[in-house]
PDB file of N, CA, C, O and CB in Angstrom:
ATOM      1  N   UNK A   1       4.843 -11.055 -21.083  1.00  0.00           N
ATOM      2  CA  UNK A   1       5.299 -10.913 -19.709  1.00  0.00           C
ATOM      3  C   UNK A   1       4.262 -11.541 -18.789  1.00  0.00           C
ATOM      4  O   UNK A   1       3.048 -11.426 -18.959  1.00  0.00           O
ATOM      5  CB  UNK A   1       5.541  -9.418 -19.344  1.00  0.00           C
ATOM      6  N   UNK A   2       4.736 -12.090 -17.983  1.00  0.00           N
ATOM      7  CA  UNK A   2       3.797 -12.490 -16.643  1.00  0.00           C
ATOM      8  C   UNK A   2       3.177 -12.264 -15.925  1.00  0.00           C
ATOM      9  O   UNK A   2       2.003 -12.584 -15.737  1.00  0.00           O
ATOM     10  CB  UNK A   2       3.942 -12.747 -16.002  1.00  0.00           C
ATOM     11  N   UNK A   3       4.120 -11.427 -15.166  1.00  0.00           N
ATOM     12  CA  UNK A   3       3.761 -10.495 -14.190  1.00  0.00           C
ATOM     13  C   UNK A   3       3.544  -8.931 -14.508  1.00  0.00           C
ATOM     14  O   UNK A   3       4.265  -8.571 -15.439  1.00  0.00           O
ATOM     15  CB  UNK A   3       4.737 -10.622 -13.255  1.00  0.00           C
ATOM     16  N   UNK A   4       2.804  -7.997 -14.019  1.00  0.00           N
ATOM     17  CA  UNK A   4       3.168  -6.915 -13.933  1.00  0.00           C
ATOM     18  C   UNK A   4       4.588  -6.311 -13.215  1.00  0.00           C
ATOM     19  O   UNK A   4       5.348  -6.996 -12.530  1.00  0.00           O
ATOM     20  CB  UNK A   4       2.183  -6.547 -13.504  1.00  0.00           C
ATOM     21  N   UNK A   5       4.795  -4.685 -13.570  1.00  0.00           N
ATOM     22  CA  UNK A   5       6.085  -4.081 -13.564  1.00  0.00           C
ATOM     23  C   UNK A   5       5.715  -4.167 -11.455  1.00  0.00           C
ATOM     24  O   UNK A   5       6.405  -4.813 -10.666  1.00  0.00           O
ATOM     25  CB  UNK A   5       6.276  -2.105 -14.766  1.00  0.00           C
ATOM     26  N   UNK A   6       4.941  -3.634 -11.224  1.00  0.00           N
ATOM     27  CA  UNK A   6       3.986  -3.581  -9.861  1.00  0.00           C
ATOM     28  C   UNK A   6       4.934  -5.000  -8.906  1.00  0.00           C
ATOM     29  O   UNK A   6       5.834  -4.969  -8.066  1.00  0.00           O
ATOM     30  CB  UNK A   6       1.774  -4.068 -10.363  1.00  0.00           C
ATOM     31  N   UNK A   7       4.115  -6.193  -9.617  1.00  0.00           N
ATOM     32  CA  UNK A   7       4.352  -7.381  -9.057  1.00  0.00           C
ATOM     33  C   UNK A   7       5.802  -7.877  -8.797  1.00  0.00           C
ATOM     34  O   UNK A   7       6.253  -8.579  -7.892  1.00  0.00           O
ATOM     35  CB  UNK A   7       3.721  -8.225  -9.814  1.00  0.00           C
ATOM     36  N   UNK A   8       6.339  -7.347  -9.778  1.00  0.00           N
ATOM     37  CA  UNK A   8       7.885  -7.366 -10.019  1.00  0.00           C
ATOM     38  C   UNK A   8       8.675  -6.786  -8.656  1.00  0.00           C
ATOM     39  O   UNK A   8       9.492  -7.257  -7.865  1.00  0.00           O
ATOM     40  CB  UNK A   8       8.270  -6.352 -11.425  1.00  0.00           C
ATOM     41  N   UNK A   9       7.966  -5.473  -8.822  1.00  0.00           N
ATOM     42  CA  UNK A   9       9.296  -4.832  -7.593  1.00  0.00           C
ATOM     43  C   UNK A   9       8.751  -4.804  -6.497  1.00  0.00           C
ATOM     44  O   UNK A   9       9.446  -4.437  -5.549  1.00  0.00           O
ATOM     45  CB  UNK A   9       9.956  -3.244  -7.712  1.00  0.00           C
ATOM     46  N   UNK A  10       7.274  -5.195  -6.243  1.00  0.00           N
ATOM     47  CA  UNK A  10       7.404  -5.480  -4.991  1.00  0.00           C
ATOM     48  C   UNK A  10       7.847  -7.178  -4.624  1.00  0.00           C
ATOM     49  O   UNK A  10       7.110  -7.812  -3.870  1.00  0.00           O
ATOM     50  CB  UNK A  10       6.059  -5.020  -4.424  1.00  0.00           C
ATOM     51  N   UNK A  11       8.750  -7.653  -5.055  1.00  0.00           N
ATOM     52  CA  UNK A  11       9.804  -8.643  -3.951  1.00  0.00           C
ATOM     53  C   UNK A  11      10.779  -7.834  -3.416  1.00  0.00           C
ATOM     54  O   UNK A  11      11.510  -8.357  -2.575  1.00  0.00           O
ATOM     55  CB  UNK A  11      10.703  -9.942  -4.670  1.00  0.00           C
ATOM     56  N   UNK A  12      11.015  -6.356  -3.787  1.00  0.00           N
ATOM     57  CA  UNK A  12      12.163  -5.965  -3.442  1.00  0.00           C
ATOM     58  C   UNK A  12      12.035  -4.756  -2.074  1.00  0.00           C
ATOM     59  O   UNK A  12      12.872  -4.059  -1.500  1.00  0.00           O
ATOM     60  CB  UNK A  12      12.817  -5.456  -4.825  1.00  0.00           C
ATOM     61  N   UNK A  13      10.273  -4.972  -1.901  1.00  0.00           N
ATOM     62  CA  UNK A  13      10.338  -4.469  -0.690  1.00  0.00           C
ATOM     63  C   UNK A  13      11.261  -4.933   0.640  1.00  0.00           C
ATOM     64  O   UNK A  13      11.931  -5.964   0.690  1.00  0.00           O
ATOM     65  CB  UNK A  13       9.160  -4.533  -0.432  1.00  0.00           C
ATOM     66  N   UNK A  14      11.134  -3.907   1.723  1.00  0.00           N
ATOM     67  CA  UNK A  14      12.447  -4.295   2.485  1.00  0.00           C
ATOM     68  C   UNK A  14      12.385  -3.441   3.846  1.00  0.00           C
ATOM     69  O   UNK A  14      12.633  -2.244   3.705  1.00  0.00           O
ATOM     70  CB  UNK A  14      13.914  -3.909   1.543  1.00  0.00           C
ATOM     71  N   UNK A  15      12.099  -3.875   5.097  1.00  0.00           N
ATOM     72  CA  UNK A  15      11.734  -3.030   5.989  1.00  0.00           C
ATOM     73  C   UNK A  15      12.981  -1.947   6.613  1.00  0.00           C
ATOM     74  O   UNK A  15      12.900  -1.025   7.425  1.00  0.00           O
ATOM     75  CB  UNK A  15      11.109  -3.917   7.003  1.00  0.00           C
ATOM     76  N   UNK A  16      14.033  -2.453   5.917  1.00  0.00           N
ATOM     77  CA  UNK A  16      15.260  -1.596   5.778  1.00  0.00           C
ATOM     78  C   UNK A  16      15.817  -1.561   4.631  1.00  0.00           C
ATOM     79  O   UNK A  16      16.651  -2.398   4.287  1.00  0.00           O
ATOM     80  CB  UNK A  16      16.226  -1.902   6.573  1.00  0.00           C
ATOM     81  N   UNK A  17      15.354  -0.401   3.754  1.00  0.00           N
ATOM     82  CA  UNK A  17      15.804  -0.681   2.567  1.00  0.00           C
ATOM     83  C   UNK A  17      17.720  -0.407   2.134  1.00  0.00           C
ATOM     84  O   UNK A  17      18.629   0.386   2.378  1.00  0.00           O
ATOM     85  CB  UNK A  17      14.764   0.225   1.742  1.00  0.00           C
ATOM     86  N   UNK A  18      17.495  -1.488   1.477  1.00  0.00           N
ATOM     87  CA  UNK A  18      19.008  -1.535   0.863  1.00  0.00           C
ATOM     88  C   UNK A  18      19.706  -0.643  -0.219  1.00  0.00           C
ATOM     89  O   UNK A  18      20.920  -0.443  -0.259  1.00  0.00           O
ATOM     90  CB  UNK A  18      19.141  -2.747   0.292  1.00  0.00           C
ATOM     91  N   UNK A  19      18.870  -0.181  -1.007  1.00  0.00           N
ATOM     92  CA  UNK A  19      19.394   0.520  -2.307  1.00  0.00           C
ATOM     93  C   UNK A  19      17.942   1.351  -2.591  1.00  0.00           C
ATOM     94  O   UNK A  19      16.875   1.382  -1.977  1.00  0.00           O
ATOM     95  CB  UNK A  19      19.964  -0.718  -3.739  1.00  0.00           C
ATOM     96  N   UNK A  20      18.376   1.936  -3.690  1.00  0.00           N
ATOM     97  CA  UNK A  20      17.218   2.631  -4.213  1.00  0.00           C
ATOM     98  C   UNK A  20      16.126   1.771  -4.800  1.00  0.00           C
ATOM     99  O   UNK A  20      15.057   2.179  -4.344  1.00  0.00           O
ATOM    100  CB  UNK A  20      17.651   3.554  -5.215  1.00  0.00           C
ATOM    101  N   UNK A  21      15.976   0.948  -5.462  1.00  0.00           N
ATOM    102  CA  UNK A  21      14.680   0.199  -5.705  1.00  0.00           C
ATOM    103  C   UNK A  21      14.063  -0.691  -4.861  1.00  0.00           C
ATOM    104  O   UNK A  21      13.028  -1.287  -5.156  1.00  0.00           O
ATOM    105  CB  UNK A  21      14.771  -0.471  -6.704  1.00  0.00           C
ATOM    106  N   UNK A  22      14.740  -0.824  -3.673  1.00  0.00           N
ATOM    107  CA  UNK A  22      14.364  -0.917  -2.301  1.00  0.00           C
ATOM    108  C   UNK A  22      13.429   0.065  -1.707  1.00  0.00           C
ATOM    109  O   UNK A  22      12.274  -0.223  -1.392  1.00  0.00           O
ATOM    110  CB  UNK A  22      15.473  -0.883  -1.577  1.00  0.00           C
ATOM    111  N   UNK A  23      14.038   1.395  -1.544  1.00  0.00           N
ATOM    112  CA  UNK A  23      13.243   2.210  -1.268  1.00  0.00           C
ATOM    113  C   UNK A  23      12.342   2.365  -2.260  1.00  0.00           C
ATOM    114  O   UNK A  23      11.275   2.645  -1.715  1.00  0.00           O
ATOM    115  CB  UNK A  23      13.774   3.193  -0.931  1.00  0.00           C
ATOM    116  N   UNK A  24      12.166   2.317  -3.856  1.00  0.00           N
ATOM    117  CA  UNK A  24      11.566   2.589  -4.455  1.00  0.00           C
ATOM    118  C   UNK A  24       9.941   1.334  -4.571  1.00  0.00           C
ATOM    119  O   UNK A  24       8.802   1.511  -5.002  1.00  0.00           O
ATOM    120  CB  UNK A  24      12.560   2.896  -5.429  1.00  0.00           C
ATOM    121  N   UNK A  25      10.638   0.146  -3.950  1.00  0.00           N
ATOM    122  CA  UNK A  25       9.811  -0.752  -3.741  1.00  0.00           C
ATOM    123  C   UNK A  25       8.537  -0.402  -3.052  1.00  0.00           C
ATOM    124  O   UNK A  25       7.354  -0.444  -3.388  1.00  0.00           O
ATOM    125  CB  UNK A  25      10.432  -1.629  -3.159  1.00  0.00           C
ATOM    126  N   UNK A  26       9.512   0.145  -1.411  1.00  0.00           N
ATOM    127  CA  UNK A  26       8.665   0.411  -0.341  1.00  0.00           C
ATOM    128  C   UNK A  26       7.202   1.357  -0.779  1.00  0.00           C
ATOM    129  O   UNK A  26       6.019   1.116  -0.536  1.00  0.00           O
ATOM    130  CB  UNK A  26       9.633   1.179   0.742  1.00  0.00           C
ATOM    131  N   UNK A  27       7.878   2.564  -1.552  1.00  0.00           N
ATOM    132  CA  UNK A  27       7.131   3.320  -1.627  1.00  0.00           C
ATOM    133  C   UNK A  27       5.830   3.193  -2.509  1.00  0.00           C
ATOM    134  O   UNK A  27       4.726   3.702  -2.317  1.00  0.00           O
ATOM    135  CB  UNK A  27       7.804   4.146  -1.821  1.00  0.00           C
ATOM    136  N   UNK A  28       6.259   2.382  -3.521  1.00  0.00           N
ATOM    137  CA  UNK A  28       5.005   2.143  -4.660  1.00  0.00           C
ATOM    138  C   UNK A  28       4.074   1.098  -3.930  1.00  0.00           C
ATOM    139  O   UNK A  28       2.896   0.879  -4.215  1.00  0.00           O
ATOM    140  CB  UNK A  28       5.591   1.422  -6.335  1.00  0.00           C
ATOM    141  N   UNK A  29       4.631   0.644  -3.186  1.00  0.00           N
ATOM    142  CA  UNK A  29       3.633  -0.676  -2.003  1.00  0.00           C
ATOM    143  C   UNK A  29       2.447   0.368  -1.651  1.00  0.00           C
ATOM    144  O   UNK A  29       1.272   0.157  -1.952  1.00  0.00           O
ATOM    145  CB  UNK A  29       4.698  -1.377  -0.001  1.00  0.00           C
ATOM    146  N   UNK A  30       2.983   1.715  -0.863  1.00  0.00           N
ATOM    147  CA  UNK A  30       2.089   2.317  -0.068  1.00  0.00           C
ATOM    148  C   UNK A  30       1.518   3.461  -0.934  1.00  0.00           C
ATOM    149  O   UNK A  30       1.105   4.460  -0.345  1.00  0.00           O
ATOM    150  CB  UNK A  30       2.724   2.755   1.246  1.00  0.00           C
ATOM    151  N   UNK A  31       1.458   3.402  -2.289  1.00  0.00           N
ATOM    152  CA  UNK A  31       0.904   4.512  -3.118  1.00  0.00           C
ATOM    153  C   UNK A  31      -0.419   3.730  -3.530  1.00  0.00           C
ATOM    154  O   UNK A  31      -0.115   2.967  -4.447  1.00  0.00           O
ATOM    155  CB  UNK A  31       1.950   5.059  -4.476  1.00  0.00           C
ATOM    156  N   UNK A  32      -1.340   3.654  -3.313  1.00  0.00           N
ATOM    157  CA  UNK A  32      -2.511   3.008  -3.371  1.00  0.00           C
ATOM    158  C   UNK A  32      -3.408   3.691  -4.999  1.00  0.00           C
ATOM    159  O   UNK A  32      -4.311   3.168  -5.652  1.00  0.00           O
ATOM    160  CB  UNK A  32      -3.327   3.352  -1.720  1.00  0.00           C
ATOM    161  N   UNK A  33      -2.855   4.697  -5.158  1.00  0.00           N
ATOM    162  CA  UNK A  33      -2.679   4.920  -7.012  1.00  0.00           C
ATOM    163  C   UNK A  33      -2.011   3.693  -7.745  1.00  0.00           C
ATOM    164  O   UNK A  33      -2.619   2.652  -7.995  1.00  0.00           O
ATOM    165  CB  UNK A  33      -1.520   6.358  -7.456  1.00  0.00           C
ATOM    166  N   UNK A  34      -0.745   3.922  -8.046  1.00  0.00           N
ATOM    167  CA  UNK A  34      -0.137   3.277  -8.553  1.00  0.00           C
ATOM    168  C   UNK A  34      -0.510   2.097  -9.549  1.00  0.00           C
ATOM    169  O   UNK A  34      -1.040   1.024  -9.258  1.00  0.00           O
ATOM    170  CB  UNK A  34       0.385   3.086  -7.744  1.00  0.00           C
ATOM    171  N   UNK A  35      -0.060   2.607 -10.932  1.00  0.00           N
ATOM    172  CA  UNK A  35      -1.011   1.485 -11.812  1.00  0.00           C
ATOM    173  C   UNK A  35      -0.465  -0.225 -11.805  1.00  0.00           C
ATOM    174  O   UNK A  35       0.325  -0.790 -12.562  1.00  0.00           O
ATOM    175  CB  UNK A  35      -0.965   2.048 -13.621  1.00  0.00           C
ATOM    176  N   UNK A  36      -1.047  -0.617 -10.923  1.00  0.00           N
ATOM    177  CA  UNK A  36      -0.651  -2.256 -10.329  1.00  0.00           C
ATOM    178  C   UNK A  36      -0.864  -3.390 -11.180  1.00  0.00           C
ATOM    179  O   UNK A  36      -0.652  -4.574 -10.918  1.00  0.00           O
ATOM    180  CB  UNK A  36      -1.517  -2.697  -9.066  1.00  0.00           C
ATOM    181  N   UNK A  37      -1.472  -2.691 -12.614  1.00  0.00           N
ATOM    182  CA  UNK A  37      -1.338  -4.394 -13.516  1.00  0.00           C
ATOM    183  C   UNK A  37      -1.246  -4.007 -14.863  1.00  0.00           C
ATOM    184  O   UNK A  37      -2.070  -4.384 -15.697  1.00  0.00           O
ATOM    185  CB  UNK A  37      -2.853  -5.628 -13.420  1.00  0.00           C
ATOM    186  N   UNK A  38       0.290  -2.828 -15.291  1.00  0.00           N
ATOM    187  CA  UNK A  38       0.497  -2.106 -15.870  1.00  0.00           C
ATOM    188  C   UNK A  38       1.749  -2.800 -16.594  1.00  0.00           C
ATOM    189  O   UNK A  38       2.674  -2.713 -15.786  1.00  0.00           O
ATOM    190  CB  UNK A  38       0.476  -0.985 -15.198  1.00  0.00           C
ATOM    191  N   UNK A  39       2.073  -3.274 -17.440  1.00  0.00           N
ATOM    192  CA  UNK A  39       3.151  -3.569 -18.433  1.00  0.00           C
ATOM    193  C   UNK A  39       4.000  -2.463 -19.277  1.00  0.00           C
ATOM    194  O   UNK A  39       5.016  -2.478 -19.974  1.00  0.00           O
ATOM    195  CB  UNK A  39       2.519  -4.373 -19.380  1.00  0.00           C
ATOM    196  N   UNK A  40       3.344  -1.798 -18.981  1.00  0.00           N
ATOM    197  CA  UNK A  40       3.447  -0.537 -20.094  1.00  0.00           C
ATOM    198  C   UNK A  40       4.719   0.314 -19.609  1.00  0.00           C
ATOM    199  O   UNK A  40       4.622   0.806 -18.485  1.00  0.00           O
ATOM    200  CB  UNK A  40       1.908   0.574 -20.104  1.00  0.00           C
ATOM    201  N   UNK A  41       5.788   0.520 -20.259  1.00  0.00           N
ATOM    202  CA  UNK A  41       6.690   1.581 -19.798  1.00  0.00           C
ATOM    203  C   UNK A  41       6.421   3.014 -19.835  1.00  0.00           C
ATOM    204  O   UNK A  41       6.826   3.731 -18.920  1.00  0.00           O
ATOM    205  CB  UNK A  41       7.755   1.461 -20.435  1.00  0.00           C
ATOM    206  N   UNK A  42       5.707   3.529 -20.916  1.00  0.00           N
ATOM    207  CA  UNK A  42       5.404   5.250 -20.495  1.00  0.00           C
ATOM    208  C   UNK A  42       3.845   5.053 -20.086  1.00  0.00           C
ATOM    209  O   UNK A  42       3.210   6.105 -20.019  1.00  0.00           O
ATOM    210  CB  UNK A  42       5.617   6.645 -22.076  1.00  0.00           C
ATOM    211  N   UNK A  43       3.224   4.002 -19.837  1.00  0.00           N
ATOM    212  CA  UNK A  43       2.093   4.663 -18.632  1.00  0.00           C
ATOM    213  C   UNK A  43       2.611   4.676 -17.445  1.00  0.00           C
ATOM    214  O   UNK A  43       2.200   5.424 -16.558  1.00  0.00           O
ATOM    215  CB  UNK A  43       0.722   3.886 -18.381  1.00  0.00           C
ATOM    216  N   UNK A  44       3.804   3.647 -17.268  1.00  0.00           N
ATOM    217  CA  UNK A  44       4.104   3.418 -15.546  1.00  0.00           C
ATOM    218  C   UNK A  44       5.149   5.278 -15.479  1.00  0.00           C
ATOM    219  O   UNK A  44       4.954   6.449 -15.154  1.00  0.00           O
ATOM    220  CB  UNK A  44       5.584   1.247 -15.069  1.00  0.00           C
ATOM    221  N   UNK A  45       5.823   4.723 -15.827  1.00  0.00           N
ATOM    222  CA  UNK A  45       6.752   6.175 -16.197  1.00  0.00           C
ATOM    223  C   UNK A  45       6.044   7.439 -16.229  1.00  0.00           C
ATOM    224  O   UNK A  45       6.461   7.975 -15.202  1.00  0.00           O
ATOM    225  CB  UNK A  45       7.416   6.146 -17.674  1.00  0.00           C
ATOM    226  N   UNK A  46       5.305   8.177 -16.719  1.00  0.00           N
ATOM    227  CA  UNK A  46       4.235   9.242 -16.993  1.00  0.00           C
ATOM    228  C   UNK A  46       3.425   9.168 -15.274  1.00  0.00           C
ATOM    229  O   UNK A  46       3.193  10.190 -14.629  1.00  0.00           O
ATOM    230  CB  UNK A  46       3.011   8.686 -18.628  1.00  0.00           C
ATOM    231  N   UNK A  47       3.177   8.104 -14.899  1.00  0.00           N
ATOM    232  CA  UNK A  47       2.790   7.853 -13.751  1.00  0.00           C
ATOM    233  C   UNK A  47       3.324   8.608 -12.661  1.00  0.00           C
ATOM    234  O   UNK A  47       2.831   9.390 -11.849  1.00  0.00           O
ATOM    235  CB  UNK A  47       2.945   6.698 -13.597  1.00  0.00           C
ATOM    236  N   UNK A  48       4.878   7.997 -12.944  1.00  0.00           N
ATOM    237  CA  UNK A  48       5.660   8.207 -11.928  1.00  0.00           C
ATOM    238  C   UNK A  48       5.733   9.933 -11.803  1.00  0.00           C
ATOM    239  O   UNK A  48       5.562  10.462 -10.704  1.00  0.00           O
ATOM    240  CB  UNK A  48       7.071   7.407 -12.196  1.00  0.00           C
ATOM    241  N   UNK A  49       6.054  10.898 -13.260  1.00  0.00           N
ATOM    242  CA  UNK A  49       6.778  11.952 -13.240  1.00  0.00           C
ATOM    243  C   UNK A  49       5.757  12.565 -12.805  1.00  0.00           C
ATOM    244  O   UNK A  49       6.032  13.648 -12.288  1.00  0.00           O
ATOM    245  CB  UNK A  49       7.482  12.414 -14.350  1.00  0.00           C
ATOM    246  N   UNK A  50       4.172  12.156 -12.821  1.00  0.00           N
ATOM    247  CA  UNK A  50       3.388  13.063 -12.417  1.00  0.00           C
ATOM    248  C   UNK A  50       2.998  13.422 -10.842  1.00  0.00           C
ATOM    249  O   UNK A  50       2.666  14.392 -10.162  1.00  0.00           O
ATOM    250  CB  UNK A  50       2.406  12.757 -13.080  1.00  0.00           C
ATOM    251  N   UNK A  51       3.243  12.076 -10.718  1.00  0.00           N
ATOM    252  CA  UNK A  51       2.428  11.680  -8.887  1.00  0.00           C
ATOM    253  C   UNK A  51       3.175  10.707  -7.929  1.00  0.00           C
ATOM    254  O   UNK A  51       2.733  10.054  -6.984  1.00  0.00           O
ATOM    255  CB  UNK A  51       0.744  10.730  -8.999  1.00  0.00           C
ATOM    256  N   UNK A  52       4.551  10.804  -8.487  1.00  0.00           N
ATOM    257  CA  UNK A  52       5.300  10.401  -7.198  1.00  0.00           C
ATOM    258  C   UNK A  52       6.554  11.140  -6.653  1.00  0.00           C
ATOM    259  O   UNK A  52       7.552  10.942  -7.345  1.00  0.00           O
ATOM    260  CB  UNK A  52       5.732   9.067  -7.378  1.00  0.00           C
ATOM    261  N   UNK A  53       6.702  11.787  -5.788  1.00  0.00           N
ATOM    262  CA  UNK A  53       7.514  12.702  -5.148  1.00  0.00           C
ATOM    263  C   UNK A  53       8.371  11.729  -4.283  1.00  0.00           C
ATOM    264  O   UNK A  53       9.569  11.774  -4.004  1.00  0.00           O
ATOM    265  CB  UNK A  53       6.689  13.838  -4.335  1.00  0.00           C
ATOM    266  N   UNK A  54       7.573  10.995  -4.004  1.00  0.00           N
ATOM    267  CA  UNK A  54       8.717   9.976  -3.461  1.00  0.00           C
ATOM    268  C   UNK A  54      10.156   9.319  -4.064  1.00  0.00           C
ATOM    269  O   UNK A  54      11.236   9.028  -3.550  1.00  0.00           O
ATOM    270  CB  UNK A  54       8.023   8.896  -3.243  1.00  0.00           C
ATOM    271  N   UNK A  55       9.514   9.230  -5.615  1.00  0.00           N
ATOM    272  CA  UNK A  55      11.070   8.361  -6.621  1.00  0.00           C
ATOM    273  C   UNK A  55      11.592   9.757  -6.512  1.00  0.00           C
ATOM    274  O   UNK A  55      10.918  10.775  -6.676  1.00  0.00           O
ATOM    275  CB  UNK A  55      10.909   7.516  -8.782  1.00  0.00           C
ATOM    276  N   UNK A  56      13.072   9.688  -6.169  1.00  0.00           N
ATOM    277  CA  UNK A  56      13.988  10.375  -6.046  1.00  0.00           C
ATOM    278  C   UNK A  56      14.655  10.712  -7.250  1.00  0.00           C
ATOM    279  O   UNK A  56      14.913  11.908  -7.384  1.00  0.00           O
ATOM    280  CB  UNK A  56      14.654   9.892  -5.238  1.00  0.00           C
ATOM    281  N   UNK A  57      15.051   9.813  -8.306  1.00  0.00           N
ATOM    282  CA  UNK A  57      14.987   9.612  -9.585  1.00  0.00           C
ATOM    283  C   UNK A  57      14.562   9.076 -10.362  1.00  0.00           C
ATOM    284  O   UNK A  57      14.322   7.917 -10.025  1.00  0.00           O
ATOM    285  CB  UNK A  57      15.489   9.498  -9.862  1.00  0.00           C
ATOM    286  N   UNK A  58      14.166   9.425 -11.849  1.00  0.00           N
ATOM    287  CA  UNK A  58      13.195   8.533 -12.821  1.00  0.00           C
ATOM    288  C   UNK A  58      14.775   7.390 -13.178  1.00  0.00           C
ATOM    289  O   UNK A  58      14.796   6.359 -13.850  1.00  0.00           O
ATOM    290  CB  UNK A  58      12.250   9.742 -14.648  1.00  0.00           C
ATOM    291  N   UNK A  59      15.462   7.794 -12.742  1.00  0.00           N
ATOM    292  CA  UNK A  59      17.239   6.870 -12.901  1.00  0.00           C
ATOM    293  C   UNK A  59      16.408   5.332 -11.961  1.00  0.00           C
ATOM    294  O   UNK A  59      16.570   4.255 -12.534  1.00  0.00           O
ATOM    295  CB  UNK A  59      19.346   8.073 -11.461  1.00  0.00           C
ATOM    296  N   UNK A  60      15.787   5.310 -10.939  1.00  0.00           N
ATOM    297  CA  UNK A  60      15.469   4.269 -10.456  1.00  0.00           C
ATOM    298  C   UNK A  60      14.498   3.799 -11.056  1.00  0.00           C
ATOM    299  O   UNK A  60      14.684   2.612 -10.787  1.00  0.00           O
ATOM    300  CB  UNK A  60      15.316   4.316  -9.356  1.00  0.00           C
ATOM    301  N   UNK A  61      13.605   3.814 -11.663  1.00  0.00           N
ATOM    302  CA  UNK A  61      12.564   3.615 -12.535  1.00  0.00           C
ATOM    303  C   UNK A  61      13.288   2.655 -13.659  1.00  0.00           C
ATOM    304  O   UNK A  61      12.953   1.553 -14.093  1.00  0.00           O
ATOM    305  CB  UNK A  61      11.938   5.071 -13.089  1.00  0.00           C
ATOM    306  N   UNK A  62      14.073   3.248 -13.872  1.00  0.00           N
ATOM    307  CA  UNK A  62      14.716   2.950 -15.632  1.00  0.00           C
ATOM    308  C   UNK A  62      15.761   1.828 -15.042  1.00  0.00           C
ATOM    309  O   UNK A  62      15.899   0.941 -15.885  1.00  0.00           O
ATOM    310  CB  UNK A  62      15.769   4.681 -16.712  1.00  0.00           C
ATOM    311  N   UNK A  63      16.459   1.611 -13.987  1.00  0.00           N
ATOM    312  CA  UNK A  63      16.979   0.331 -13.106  1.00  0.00           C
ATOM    313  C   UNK A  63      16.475  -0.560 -13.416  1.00  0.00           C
ATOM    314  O   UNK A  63      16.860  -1.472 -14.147  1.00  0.00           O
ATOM    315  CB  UNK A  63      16.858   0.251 -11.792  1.00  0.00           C
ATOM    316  N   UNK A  64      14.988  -0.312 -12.580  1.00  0.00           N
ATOM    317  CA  UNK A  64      14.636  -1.449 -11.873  1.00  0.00           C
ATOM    318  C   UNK A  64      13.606  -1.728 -13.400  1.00  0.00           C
ATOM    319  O   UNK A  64      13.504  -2.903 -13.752  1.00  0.00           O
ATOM    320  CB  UNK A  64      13.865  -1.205 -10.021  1.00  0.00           C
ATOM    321  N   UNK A  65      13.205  -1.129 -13.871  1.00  0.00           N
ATOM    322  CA  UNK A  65      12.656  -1.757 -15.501  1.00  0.00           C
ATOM    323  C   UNK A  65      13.329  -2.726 -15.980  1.00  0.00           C
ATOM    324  O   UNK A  65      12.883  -3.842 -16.246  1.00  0.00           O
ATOM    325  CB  UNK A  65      12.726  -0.797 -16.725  1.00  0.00           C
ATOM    326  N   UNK A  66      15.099  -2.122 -16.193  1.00  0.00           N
ATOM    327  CA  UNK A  66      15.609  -2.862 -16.846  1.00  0.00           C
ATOM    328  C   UNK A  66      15.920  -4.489 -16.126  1.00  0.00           C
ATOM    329  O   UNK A  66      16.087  -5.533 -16.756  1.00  0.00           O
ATOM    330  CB  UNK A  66      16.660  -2.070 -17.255  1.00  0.00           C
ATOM    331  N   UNK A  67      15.929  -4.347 -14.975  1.00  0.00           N
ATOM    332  CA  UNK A  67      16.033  -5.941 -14.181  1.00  0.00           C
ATOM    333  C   UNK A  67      14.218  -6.749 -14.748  1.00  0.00           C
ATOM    334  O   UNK A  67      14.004  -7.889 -15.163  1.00  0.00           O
ATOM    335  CB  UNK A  67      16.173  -5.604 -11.687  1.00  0.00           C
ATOM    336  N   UNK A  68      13.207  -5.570 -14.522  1.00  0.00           N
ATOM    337  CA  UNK A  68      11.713  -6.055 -14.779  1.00  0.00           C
ATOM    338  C   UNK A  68      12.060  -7.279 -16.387  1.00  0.00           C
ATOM    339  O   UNK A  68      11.703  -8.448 -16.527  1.00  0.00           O
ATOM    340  CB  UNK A  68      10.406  -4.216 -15.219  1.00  0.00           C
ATOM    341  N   UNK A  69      12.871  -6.375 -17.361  1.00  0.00           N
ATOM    342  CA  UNK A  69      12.649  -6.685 -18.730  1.00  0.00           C
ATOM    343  C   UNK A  69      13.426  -8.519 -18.638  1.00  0.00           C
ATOM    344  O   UNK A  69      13.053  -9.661 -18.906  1.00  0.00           O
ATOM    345  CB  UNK A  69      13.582  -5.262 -19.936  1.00  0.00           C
ATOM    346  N   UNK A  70      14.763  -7.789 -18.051  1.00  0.00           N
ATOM    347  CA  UNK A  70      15.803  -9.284 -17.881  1.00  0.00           C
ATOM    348  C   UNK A  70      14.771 -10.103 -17.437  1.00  0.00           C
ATOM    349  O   UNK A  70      14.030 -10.741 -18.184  1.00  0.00           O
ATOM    350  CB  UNK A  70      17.258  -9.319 -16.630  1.00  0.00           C
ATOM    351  N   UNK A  71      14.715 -10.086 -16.104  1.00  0.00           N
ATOM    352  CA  UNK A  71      13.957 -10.906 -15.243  1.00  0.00           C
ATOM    353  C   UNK A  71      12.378 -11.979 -16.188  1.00  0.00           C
ATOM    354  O   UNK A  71      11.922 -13.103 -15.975  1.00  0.00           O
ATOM    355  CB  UNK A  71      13.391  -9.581 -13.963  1.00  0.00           C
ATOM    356  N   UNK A  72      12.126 -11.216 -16.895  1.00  0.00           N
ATOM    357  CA  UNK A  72      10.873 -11.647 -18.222  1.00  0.00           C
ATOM    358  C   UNK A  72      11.492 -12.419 -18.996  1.00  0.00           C
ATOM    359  O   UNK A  72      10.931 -13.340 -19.589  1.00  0.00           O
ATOM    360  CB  UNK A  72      10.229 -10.431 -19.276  1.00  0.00           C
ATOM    361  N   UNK A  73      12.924 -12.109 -19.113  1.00  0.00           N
ATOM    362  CA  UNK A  73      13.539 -12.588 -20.890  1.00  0.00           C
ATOM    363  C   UNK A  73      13.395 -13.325 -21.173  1.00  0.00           C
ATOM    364  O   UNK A  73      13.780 -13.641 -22.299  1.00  0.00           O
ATOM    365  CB  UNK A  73      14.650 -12.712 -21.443  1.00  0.00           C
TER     366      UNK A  73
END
């Protein structure tokens, strides 16, 4: 892979977000945790369930992965 999962979704930031990985974009922008050069699906994931209250669902996580994986293919 190229890029990180990080690098990936933030193009999908959006000062009005459109959908959920929109919002989910926004929010991992401004989590200054957030593991930013992370490939890994259960470190990013484990990440998420521990210390983000913001993802509304781990359902958006598992989305926008799966566009991360396409998007690599």
């Amino acid at each position: 892979m190229s890029k990180s999962f990080y690098h990936f979704l933030i193009k999908y930031r959006h000062p009005k977000p459109m959908d959920a990985i929109s919002s989910f974009a926004n929010d991992a922008y401004l989590d200054h945790s957030f593991p930013k050069n992370s490939f890994d699906y259960h470190e990013i994931s484990s990440y998420l369930e521990l210390n983000a209250p913001y993802l509304k669902s781990m359902t958006d996580f598992d989305d926008a992965w799966e566009q991360y994986l396409f998007s690599e293919g």
